[in-house]
N, C-alpha and C positions, 0 to 999 in steps of 0.2 A: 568301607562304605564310600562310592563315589560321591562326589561332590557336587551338586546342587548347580547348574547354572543358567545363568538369566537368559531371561528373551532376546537382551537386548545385544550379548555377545551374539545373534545370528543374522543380526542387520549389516548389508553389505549391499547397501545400494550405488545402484553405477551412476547416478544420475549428475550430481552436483557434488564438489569438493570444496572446501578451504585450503587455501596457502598450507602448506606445509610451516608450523611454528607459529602459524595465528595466535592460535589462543595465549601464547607468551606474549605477547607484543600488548601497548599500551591498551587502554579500554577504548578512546578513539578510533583506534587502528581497525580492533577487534569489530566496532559495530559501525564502521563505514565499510568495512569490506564483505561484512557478512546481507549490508545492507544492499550492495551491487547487485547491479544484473546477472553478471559473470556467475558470482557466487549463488546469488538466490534468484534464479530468472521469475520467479512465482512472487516476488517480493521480499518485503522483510520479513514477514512474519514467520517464513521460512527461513529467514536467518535467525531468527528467536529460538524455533524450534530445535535446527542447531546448535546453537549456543546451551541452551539447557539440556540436550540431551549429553552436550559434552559435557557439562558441571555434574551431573546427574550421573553421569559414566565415569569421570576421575572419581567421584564420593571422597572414603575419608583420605586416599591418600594425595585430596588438593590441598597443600599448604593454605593456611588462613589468608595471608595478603594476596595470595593469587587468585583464591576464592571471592576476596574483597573484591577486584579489580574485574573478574569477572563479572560478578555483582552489578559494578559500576559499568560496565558492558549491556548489560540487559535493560537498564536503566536508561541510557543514551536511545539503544534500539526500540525501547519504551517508546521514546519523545517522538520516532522516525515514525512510528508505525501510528500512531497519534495523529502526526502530522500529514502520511497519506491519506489515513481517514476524511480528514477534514477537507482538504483537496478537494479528496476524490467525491465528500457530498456536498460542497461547495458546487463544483461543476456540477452535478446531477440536478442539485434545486434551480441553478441559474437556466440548465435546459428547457426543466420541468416548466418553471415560470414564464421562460418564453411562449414555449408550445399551449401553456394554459390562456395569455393573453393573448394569443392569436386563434383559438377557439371561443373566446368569450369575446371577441370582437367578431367572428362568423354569426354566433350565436343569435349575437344583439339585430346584427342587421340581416342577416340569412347571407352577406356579402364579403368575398374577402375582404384582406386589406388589397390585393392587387386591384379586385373588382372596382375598389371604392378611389383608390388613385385615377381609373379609368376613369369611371364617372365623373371625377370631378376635373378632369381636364377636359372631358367634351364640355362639360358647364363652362369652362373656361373659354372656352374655344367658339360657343354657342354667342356667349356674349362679346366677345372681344367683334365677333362680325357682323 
């Protein structure tokens, strides 16, 4: 009887690599480099995905403490992928809120702010002569 095997031995994509020996090197190492552009031009989360398909693909024959430290790999790239989220809705609200206060200042007055700069330097200008 032939032997059963996974989907996942038919993945052979050209796209994006790892160091050759990553995955042995520190957990640091592991999720600053998977977190690179180089590495993951799409982001980290593509370095996640990575990462776990490799953990996922050694199974049982990963030693425990290497499994640990992996572990502690996904965990770091956790914090990464966390912290572009935040970023990346930080800037969007700060956009969002400008665009929103310069539509609700059109709003009020049916005038931009450039219009209302104008107007009020001819007022300036009206009375200075």
């Amino acid at each position: 009887m032939a032997t059963k095997r996974k989907w996942s031995a038919k993945v052979d994509t050209e796209s994006t690599y790892p160091e050759e020996g990553l995955f042995t090197k520190s957990p640091a190492t592991i999720a600053k480099s998977l977190a690179s552009k180089k590495v993951s031009p799409k982001g980290p989360g593509s370095g996640m995905r990575m990462l776990t398909f490799y953990i996922n693909r050694a199974g049982k024959n990963l030693p425990a403490k290497r499994k640990e430290a992996l572990q502690k790999a996904k965990t770091i790239l956790s914090g990464l992928i966390a912290d572009q989220k935040e970023n990346s809705a930080a800037k969007h609200s700060a956009r969002s809120s400008h665009s929103t206060k310069k539509k609700a200042a059109h709003k009020t007055t049916g005038r931009s702010a450039k219009a209302k700069i104008h107007m009020a330097k001819k007022a300036a200008a009206r009375r200075a002569a």
